[in-house]
BAMIFI-323954 format. One record per residue: residue number from 1; x, y, z of N, C-alpha, C in turn; residue in three letters. Coordinates in steps of 0.02 Angstrom, whole numbers, plus 50000, padded with zeros to 5 digits. Example, Ala and Ser with C-alpha at 12.3 -4.5 7.8 and 13.67 -1.06 7.14 Angstrom:
BEGIN
[1, [50660, 49716, 50390], [50615, 49775, 50390], [50660, 49835, 50390], ALA]
[2, [50642, 49888, 50354], [50684, 49947, 50357], [50645, 50002, 50394], SER]
This chain:
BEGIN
[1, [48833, 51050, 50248], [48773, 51056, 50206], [48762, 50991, 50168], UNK]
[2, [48696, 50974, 50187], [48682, 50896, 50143], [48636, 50938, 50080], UNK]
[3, [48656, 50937, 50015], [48613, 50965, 49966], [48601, 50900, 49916], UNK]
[4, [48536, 50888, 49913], [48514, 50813, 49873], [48494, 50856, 49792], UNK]
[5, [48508, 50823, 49759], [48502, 50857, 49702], [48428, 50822, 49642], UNK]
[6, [48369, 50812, 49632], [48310, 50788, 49599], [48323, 50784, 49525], UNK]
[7, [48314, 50747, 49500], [48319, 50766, 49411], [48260, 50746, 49405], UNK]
[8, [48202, 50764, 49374], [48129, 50737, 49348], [48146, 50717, 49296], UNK]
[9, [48135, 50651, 49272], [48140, 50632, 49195], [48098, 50557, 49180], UNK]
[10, [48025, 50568, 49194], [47974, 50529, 49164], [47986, 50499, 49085], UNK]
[11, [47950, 50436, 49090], [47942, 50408, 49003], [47912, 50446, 48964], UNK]
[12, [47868, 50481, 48972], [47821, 50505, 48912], [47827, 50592, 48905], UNK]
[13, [47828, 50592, 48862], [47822, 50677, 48826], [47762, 50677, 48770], UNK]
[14, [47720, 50731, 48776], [47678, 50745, 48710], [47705, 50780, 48658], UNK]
[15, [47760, 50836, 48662], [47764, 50865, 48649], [47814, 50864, 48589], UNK]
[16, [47872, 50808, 48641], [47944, 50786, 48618], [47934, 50700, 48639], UNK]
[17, [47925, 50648, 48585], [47924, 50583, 48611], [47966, 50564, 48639], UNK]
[18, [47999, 50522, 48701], [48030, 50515, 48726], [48108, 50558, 48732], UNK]
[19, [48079, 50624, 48747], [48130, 50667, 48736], [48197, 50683, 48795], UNK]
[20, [48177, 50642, 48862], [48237, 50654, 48901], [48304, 50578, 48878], UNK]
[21, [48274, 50564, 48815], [48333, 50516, 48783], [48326, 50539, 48732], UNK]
[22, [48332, 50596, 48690], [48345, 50629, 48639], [48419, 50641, 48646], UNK]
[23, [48446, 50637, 48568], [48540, 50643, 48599], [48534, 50722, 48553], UNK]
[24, [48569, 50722, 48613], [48581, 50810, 48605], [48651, 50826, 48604], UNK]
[25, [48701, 50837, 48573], [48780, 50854, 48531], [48809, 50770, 48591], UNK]
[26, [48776, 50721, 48537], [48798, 50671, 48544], [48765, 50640, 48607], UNK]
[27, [48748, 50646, 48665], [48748, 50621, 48706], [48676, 50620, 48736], UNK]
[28, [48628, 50576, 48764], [48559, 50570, 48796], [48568, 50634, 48833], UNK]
[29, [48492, 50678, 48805], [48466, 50742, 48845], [48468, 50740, 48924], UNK]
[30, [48486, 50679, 48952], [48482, 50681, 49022], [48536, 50674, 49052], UNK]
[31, [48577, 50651, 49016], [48673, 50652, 49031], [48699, 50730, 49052], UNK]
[32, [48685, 50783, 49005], [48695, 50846, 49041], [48682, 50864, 49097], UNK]
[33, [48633, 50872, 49127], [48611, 50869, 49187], [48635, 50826, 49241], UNK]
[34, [48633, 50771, 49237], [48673, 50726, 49280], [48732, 50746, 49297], UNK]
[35, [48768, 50743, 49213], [48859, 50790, 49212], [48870, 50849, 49255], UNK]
[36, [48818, 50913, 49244], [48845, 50958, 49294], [48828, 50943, 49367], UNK]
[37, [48795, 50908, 49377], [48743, 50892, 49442], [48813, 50864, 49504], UNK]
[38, [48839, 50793, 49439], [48911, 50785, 49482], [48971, 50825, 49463], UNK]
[39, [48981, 50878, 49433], [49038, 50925, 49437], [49024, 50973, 49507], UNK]
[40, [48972, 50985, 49522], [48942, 51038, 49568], [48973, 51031, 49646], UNK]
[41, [49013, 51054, 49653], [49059, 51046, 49749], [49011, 51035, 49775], UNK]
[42, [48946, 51077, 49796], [48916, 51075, 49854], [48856, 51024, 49844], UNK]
[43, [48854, 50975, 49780], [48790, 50951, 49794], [48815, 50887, 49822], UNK]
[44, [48778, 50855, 49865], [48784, 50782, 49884], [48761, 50717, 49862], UNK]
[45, [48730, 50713, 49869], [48684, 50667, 49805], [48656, 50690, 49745], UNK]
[46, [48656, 50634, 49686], [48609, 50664, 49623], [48566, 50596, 49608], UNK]
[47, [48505, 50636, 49620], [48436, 50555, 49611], [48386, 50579, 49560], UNK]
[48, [48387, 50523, 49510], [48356, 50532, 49454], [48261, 50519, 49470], UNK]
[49, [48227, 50532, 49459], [48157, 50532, 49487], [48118, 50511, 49414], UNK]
[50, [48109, 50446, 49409], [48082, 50394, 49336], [48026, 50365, 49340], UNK]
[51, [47982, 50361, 49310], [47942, 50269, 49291], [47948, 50252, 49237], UNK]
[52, [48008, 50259, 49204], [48051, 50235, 49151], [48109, 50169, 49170], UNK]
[53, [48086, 50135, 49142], [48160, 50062, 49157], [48217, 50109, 49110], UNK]
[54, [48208, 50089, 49059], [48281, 50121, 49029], [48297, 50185, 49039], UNK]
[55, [48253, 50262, 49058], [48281, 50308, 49074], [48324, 50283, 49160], UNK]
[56, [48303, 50254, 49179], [48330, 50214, 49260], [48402, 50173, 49233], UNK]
[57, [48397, 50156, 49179], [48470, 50111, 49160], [48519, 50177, 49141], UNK]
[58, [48494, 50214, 49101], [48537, 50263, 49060], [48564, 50302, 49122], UNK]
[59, [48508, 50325, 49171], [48532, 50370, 49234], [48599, 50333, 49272], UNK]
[60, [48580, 50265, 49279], [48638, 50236, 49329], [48699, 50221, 49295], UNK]
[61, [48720, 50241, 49211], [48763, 50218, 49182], [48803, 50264, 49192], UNK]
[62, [48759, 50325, 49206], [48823, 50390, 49199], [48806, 50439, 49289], UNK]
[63, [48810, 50370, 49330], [48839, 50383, 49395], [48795, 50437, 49437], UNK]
[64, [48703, 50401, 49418], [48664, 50455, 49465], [48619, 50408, 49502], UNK]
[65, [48607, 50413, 49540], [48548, 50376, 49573], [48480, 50378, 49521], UNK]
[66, [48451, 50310, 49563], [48384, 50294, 49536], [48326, 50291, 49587], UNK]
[67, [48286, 50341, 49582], [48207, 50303, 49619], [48150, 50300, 49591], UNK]
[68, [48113, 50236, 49573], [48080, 50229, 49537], [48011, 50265, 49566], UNK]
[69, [47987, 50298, 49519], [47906, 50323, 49562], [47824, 50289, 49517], UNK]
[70, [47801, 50291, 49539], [47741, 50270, 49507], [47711, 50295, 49457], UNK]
[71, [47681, 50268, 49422], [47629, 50302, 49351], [47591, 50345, 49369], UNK]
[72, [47551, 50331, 49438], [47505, 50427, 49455], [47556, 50463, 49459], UNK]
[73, [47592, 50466, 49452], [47648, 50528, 49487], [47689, 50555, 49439], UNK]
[74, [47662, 50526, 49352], [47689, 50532, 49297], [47664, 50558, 49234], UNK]
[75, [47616, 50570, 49273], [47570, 50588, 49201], [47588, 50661, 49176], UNK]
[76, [47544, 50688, 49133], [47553, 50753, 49104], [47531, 50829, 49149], UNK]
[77, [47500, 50801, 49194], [47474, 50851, 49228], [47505, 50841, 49312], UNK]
[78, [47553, 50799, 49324], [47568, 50764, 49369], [47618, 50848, 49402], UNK]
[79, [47624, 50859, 49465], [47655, 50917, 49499], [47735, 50916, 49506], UNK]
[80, [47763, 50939, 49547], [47849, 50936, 49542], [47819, 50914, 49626], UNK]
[81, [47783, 50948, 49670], [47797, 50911, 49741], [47785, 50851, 49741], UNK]
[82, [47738, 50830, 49710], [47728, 50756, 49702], [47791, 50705, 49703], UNK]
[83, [47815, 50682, 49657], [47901, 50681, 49657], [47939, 50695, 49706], UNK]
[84, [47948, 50769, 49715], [47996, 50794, 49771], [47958, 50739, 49836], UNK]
[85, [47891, 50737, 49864], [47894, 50703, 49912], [47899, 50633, 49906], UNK]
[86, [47885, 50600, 49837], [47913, 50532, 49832], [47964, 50516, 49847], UNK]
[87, [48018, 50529, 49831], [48084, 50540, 49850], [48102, 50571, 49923], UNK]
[88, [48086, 50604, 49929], [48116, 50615, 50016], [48077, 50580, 50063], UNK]
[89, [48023, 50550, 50050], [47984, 50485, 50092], [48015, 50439, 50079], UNK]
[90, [48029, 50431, 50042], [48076, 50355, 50007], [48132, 50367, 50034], UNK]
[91, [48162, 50416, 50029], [48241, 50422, 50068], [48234, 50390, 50155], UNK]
[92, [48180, 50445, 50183], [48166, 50438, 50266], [48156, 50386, 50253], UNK]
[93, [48105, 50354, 50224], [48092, 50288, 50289], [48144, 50220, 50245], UNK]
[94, [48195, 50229, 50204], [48230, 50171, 50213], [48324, 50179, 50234], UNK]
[95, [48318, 50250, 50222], [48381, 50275, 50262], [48386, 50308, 50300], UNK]
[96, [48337, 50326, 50321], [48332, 50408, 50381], [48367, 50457, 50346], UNK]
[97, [48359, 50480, 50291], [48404, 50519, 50274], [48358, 50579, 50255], UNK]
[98, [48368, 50640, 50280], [48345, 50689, 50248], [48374, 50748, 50228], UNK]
[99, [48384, 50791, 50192], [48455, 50832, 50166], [48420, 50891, 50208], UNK]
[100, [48468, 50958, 50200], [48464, 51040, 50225], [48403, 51053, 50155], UNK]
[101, [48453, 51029, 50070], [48417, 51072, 50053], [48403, 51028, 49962], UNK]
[102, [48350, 51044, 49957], [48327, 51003, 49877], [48345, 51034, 49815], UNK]
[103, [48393, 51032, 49779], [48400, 51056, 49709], [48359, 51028, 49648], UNK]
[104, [48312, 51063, 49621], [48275, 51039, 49558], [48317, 51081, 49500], UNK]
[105, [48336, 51019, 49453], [48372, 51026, 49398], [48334, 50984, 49340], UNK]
[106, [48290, 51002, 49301], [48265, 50985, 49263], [48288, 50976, 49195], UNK]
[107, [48298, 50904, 49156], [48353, 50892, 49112], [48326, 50907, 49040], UNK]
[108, [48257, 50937, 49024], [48250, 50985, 48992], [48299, 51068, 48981], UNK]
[109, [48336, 51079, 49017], [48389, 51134, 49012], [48450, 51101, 49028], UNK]
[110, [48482, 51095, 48958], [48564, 51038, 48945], [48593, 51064, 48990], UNK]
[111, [48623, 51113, 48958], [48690, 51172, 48975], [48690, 51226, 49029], UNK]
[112, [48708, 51200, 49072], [48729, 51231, 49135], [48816, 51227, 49149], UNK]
[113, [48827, 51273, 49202], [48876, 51288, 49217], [48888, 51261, 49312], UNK]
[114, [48922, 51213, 49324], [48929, 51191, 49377], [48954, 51242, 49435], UNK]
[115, [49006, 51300, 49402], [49009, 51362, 49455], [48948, 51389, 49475], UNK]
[116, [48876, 51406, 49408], [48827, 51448, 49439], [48787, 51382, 49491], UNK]
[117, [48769, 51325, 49472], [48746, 51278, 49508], [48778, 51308, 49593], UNK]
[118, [48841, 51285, 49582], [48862, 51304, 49677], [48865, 51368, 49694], UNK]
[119, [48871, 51438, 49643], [48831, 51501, 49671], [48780, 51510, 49695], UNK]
[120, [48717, 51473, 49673], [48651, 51477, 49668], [48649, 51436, 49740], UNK]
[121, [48681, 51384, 49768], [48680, 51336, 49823], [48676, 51381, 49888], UNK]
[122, [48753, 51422, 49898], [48775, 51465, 49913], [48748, 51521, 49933], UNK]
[123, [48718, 51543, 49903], [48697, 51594, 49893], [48616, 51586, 49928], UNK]
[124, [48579, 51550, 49928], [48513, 51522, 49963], [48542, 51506, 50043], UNK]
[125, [48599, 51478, 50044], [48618, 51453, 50120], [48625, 51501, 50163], UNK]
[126, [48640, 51562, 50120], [48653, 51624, 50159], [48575, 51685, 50179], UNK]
[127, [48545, 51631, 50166], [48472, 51679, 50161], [48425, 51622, 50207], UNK]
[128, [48421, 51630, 50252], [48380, 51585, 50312], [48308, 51587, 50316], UNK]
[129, [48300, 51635, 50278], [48219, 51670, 50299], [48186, 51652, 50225], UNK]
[130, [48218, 51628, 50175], [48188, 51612, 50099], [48159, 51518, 50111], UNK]
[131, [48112, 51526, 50087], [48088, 51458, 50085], [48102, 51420, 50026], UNK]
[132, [48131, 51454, 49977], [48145, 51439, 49895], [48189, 51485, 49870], UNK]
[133, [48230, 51448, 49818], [48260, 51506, 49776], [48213, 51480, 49689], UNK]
[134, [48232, 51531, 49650], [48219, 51502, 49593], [48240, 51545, 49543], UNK]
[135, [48276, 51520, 49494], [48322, 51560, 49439], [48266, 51603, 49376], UNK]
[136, [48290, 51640, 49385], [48255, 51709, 49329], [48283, 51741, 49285], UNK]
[137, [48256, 51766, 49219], [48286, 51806, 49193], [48260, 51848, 49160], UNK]
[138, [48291, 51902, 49130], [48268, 51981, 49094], [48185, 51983, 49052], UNK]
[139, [48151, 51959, 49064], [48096, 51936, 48992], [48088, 51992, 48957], UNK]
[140, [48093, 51982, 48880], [48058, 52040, 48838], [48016, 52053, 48807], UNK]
[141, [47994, 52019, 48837], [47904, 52021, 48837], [47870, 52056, 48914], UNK]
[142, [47828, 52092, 48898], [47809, 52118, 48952], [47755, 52094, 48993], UNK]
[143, [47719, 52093, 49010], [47612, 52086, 49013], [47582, 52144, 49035], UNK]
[144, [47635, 52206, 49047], [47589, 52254, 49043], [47582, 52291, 48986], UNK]
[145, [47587, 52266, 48915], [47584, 52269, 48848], [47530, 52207, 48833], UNK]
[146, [47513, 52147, 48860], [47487, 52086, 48838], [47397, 52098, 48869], UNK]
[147, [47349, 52103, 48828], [47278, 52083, 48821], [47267, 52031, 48821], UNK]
[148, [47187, 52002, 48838], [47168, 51987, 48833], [47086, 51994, 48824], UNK]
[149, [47051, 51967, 48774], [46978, 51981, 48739], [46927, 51953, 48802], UNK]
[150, [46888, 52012, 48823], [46832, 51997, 48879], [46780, 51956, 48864], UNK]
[151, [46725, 51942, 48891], [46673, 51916, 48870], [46656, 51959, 48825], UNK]
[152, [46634, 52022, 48824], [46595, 52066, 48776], [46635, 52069, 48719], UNK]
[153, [46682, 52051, 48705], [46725, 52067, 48657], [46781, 52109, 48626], UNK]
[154, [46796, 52142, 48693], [46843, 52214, 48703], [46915, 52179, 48742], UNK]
[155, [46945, 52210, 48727], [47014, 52203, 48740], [47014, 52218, 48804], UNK]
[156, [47059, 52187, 48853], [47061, 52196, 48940], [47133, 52183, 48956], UNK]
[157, [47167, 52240, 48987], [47243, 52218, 49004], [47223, 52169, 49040], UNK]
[158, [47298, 52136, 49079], [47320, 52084, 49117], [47333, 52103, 49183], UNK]
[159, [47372, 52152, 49166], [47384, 52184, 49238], [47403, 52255, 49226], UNK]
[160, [47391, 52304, 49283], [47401, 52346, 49270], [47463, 52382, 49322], UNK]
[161, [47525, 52430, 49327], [47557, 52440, 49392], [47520, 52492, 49429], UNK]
[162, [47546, 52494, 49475], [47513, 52565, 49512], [47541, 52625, 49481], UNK]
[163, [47502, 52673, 49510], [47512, 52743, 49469], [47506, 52754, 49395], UNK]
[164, [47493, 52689, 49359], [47493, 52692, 49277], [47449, 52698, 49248], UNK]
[165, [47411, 52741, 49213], [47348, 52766, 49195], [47330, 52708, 49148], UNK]
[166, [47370, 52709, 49094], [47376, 52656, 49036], [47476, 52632, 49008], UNK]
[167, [47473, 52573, 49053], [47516, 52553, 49034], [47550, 52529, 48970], UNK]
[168, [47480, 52504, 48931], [47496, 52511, 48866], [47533, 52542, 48800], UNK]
[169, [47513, 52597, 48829], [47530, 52677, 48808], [47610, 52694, 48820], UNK]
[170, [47609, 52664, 48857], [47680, 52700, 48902], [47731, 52679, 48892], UNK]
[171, [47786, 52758, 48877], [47871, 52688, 48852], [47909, 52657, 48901], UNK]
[172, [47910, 52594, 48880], [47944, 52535, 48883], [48000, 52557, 48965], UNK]
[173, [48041, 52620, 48939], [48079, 52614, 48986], [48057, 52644, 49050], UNK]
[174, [47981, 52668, 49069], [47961, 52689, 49137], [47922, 52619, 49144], UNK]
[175, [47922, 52551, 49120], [47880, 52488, 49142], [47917, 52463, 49192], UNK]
[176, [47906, 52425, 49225], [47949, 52402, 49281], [47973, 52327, 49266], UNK]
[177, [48044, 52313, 49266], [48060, 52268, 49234], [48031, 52182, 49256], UNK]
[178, [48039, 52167, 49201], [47990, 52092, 49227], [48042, 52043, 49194], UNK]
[179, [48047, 51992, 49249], [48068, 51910, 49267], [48032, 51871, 49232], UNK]
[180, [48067, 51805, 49188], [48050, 51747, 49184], [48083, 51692, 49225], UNK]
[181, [48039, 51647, 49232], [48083, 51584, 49252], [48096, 51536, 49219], UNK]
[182, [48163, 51516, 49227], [48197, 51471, 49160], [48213, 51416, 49182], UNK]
[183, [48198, 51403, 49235], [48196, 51311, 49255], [48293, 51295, 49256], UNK]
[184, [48344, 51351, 49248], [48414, 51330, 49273], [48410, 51292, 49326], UNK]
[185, [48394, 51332, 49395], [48381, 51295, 49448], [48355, 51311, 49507], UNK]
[186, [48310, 51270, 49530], [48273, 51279, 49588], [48275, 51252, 49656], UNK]
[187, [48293, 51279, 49724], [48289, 51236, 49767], [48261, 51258, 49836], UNK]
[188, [48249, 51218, 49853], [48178, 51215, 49923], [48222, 51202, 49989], UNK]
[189, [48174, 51191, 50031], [48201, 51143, 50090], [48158, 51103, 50111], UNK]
[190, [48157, 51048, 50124], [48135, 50989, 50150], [48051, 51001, 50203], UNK]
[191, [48073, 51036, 50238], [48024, 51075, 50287], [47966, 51117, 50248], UNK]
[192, [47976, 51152, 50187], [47936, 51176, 50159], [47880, 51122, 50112], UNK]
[193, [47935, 51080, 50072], [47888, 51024, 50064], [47841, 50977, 50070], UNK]
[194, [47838, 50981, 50151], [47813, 50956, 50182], [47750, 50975, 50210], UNK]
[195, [47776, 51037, 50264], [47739, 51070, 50323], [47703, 51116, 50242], UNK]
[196, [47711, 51143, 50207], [47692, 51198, 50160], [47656, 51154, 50086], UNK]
[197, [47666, 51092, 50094], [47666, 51053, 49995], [47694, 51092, 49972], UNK]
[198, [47734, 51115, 49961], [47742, 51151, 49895], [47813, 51166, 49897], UNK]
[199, [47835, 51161, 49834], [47912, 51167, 49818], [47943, 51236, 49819], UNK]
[200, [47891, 51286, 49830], [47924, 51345, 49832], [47914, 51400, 49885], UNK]
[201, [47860, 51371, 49942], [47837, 51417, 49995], [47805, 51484, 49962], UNK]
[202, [47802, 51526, 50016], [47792, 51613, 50001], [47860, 51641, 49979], UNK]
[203, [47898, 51630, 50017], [47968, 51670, 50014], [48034, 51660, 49962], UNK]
[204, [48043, 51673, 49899], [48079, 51639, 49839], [48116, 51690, 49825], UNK]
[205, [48168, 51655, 49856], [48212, 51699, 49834], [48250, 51691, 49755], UNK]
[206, [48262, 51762, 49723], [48281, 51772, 49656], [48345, 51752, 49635], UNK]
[207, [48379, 51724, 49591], [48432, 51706, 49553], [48446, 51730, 49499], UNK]
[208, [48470, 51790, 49473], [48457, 51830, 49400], [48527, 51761, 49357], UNK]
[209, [48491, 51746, 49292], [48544, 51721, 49259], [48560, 51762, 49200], UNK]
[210, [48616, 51784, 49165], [48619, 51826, 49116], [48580, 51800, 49044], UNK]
[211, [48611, 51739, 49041], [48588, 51715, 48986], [48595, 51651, 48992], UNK]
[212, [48530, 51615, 49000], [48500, 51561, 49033], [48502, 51515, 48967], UNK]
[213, [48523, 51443, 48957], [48513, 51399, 48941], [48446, 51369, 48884], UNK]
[214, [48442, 51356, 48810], [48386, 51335, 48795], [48349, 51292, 48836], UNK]
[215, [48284, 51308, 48843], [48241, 51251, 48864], [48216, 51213, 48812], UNK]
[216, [48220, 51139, 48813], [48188, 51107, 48755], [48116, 51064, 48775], UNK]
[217, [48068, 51129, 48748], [48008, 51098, 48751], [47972, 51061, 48668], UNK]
[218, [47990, 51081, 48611], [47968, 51073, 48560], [48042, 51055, 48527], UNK]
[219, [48000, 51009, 48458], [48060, 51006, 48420], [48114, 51033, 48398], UNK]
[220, [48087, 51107, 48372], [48142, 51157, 48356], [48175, 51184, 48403], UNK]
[221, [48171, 51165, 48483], [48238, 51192, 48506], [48290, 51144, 48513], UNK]
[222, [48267, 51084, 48494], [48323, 51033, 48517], [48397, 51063, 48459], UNK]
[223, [48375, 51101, 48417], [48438, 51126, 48365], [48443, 51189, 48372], UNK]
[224, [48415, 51228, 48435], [48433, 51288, 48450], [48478, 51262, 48503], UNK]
[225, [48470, 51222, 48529], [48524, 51217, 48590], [48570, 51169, 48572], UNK]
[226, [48588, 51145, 48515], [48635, 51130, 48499], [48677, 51165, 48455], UNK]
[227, [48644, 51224, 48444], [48686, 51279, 48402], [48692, 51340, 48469], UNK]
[228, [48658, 51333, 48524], [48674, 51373, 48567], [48765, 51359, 48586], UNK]
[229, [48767, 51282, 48594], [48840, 51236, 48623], [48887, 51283, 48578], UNK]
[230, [48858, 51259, 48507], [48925, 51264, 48458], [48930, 51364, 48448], UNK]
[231, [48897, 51364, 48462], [48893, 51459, 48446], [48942, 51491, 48510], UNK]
[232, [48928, 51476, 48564], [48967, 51492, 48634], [48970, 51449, 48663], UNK]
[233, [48995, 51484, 48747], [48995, 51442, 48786], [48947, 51440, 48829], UNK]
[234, [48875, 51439, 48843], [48830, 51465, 48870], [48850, 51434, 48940], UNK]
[235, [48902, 51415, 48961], [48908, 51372, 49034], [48956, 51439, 49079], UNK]
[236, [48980, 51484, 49071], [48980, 51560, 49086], [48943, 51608, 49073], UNK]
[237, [48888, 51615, 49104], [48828, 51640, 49069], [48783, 51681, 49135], UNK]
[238, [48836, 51660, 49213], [48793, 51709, 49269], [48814, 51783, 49268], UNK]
[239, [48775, 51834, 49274], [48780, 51897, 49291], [48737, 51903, 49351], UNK]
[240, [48731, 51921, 49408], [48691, 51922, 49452], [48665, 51997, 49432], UNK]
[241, [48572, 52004, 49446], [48554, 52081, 49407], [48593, 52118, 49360], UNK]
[242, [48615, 52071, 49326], [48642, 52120, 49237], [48603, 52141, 49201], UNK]
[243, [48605, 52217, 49196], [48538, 52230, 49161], [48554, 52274, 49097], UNK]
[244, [48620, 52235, 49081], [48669, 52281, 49029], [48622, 52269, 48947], UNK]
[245, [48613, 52188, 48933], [48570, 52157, 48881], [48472, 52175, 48870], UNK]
[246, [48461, 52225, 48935], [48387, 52220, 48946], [48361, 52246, 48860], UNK]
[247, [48305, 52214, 48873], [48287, 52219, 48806], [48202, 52209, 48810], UNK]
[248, [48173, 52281, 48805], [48100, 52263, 48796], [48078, 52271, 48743], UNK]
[249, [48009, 52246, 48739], [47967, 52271, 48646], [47955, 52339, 48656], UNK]
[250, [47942, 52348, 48603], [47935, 52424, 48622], [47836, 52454, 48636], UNK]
């Protein structure tokens, strides 16, 4: 198994200024990622995906590849295939190299666990017919509780399930449980990227994580996930469908 491993980590953030060099319990927000990326048995390469010079210096200091991509391919609204095919075009045509299978590890989520990384590998290799996997977890938040205001000015669910007169109405524990995705980790195959654009096909297969990793999109989580570190160990944290913690609103 050739498994190439992607890290996205552009110069610019709106949100968080240059936040994939934010030091997070000491060390650049993008060092984690890298770190489990090379603890991980089954991955083979780890290539950092930049139009950053110094995020490109910091990547190669702590033993990951560099490919530089262009400024369209960086912006705020810029895609994940975009990238993904910069990089595996760039691989083919100056090494012929093309892997089985693409890991997206996005260095916005520090703390991972290098065992679930090669479960999650594993565990996709054994499923032939999935065009994607992608890691999920418990949400407690629902949307068949969540409105939205119509044109006329009346409240309009989101979605509704079958057989449910008013889901709204209805307790919590006859709703059917609902998935988030937490960006742990995602991976494709080469062929889908291509023949399909798209990093995830039709067919995605699920990854339940128990308790998934802060994501740091805003300021205040950069000190939730550094009190996540010091609070536990969030790097033992897979349950595959554990639905022991489920927890809806009511």
């Amino acid at each position: 198994m050739e498994v190439l491993t992607l890290i996205p980590a552009r110069g610019g953030s709106k949100s968080v200024p240059r936040k994939n060099l934010l030091t997070i319990s000491g060390k650049p927000l993008i060092y984690w990622t890298i770190k489990v990326a090379n603890e991980a048995k089954l991955i083979s390469r780890v290539i950092v995906s930049t139009d950053d010079k110094e995020i490109a210096d910091i990547a190669r200091s702590f033993k990951a590849e560099v490919v530089m991509r262009p400024s369209e391919l960086s912006g705020d609204f810029s895609r994940d295939i975009e990238f993904h095919q910069n990089v595996l075009n760039y691989l083919r045509d100056t090494e012929s190299y093309i892997p089985d299978y693409v890991v997206n590890l996005r260095p916005t989520v520090p703390f991972r666990n290098p065992e679930i990384i090669d479960q999650a590998i594993s565990t996709f290799s054994k499923s032939p017919d999935a065009h994607s996997l992608r890691s999920v977890h418990i949400s407690e938040q629902t949307p068949y509780k969540m409105w939205k205001i119509g044109e006329n000015g009346f409240l309009e669910t989101i979605t509704n399930p079958i057989n449910q007169e008013e889901p709204y109405n209805t307790p919590r524990q006859l709703l059917p449980i609902i998935y988030w995705q937490d960006g742990y980790i995602d991976i494709t195959r080469p062929r889908i990227i291509f023949d399909m654009n798209s990093t995830t096909g039709k067919k995605i297969l699920p990854f339940v994580i128990n308790n998934p990793s802060q994501d740091i999109d805003y300021p205040d989580h950069i000190k939730k996930a550094e009190d996540q570190l010091m609070r536990s160990n969030p790097l033992n944290s897979f349950k595959k469908n554990d639905h022991t913690n489920l927890r809806h609103p009511s």
